[in-house]
C-alpha positions in Angstrom: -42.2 -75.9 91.9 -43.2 -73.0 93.8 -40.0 -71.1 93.3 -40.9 -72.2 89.4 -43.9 -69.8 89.7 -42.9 -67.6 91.2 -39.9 -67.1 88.9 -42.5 -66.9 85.9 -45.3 -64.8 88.4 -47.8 -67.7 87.6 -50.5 -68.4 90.3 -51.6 -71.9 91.0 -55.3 -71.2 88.8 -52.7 -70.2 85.7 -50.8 -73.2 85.7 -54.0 -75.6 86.0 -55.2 -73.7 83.0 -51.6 -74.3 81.5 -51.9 -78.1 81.6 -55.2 -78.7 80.4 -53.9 -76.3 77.3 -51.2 -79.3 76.7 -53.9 -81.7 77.4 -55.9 -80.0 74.3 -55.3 -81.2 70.8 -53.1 -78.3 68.9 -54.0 -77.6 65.6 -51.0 -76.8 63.1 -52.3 -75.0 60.2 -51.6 -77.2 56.9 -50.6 -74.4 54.6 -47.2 -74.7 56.8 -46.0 -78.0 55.6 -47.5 -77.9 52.0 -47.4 -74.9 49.6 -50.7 -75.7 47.4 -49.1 -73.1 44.6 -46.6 -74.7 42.3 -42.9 -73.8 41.8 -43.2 -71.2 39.2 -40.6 -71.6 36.6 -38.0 -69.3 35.8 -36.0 -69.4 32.7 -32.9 -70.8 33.1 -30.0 -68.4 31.6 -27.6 -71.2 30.5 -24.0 -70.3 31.3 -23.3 -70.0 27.6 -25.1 -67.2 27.0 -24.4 -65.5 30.0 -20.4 -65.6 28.9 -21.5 -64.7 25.4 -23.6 -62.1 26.3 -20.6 -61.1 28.9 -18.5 -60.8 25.9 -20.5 -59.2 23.5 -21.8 -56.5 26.2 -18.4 -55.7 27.5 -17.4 -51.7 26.5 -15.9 -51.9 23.1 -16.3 -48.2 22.3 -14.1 -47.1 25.2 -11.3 -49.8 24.4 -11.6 -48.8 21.1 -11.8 -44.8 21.9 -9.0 -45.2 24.3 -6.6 -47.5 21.6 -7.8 -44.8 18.7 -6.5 -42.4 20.7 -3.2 -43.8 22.2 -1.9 -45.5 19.1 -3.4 -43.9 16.0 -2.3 -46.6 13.4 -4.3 -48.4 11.1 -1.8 -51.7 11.5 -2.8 -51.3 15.1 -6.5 -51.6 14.8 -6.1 -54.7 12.6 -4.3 -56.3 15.8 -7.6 -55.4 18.0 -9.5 -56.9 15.4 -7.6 -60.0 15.1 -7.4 -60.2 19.1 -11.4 -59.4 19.3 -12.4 -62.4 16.9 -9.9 -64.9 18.2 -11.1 -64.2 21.8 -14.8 -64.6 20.3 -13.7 -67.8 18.4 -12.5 -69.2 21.6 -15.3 -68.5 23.9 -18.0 -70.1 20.7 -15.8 -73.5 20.5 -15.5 -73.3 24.5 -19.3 -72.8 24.5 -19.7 -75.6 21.7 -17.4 -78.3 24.2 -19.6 -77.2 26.7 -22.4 -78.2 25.0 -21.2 -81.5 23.7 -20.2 -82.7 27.4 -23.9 -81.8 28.6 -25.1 -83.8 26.2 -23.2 -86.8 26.8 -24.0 -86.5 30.2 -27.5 -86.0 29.4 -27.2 -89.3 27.0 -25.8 -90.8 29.9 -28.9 -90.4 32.2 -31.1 -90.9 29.5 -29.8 -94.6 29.8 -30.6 -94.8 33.3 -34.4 -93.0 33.0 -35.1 -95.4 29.8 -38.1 -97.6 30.6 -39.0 -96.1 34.1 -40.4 -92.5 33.4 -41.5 -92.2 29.4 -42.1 -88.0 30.2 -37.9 -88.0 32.0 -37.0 -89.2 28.6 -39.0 -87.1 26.1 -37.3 -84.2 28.2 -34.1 -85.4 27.8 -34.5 -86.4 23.8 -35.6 -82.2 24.1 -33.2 -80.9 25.5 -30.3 -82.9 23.6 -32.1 -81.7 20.5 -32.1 -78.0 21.7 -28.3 -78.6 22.5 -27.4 -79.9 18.9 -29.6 -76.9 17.6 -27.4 -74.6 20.4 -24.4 -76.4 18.7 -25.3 -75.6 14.8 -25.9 -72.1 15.6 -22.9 -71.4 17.3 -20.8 -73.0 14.2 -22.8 -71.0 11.5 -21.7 -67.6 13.7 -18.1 -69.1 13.7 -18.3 -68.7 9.9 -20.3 -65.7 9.8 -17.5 -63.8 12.0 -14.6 -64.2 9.2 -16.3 -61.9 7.3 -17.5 -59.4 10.3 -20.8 -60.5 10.5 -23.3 -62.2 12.8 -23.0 -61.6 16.4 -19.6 -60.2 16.3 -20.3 -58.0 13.7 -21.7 -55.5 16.2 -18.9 -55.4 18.5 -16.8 -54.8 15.7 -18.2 -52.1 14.3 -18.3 -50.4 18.0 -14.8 -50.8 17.9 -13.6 -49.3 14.8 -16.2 -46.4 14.8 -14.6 -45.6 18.6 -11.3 -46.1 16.8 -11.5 -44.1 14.7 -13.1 -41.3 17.3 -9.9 -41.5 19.3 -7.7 -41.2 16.7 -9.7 -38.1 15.7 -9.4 -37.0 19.3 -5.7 -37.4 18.9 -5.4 -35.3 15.9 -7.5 -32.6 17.1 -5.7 -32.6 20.2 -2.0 -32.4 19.2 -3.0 -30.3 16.0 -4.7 -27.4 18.8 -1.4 -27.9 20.9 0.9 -27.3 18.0 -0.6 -24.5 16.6 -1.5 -22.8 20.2 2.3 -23.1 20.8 1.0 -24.4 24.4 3.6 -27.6 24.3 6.7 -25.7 22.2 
C-alpha cells in the first residue's frame, strides 16, 4: 500500500480522509435520471410529402432551359410534358399504396390496442382518418393534372416558360452566328 501512495503522492492523513469520504452518503442530483420537461413534439414530415415535395422542388426551369435550347421543337416539349406527368402520376399512386399499407397496419394494431388503452385507439381511428383524407387528396390532384392543374400545374408552367427561353436562346444564338459570319 505504501508504494500505492506514493505512486498517487497521497500521505497517510489524505487517504484517512479518503475513506471516511466513501463512508459518507453521495448524493446524485435527480435532474440526472429524470428530465422534468416533456419531449417536445416535432412535426413529423411524412415520407410522402418529402418525395412529393422532392419532385415538385426539383429544377424544372433549367431542364426545361437546357431541352429549349438543345432541341427546339414543339413535338419535343410535348414528350417532356408527357414524361413530367407520368413521373408525377407514379410517385401520387406510389404515395397512395403507401398510404393504404400504413393503414392496414395501423388497423392491424388497432386490434391489438382495442379494449386496453381507449386514448391508443382514438389515435389510431385519427390518424387512419387523416390517411383516407391524405388518400382523397392525392386522387383529386391525379385528376386535376390531366388538365395541367393542381400541384403539377406549377412545375409545368416552369417548364414550358424555360422552354421556351432556351429555344429563344437558340434562335438568338445561331441567328448572331449566321449573320456575324463567325461559324461560315
Amino acid at each position: 500500500m505504501n508504494w500505492f501512495r506514493r505512486l498517487l503522492g497521497l500521505n497517510e492523513d489524505q487517504m484517512k480522509s479518503n475513506e471516511n469520504n466513501q463512508d459518507a452518503k453521495i448524493e446524485i442530483p435527480e435532474s440526472l435520471f429524470i428530465e422534468n420537461n416533456p419531449p417536445s413534439v416535432e412535426k413529423e414530415i411524412s415520407r410522402a410529402e418529402s418525395k412529393l415535395n422532392k419532385f415538385l422542388n426539383d429544377d424544372y426551369y433549367n431542364q426545361g432551359f437546357n431541352a429549349g435550347y438543345h432541341y427546339h421543337s414543339a413535338e419535343i416539349l410535348e414528350h417532356y410534358i408527357c414524361k413530367i406527368r407520368s413521373e408525377y402520376l407514379l410517385l401520387l399512386d406510389q404515395l397512395i399504396d403507401d398510404d393504404k399499407i400504413t393503414i392496414q397496419e395501423l388497423k392491424f394494431h388497432y386490434t391489438e390496442v382495442d379494449g386496453l388503452s381507449e386514448k391508443s385507439c382514438k389515435q389510431i381511428e385519427n390518424k387512419i382518418i387523416d390517411l383516407e383524407k391524405e388518400i382523397q387528396e392525392i386522387e383529386k390532384q391525379k385528376g386535376l393534372c390531366v388538365e395541367d392543374e393542381g400541384w403539377l400545374a406549377v412545375v409545368l408552367n416552369i417548364f414550358r416558360l424555360a422552354y421556351i427561353q432556351g429555344l429563344e436562346k437558340y434562335h438568338e444564338i445561331s441567328l448572331f452566328a449566321k449573320s456575324s459570319g463567325l461559324f461560315n
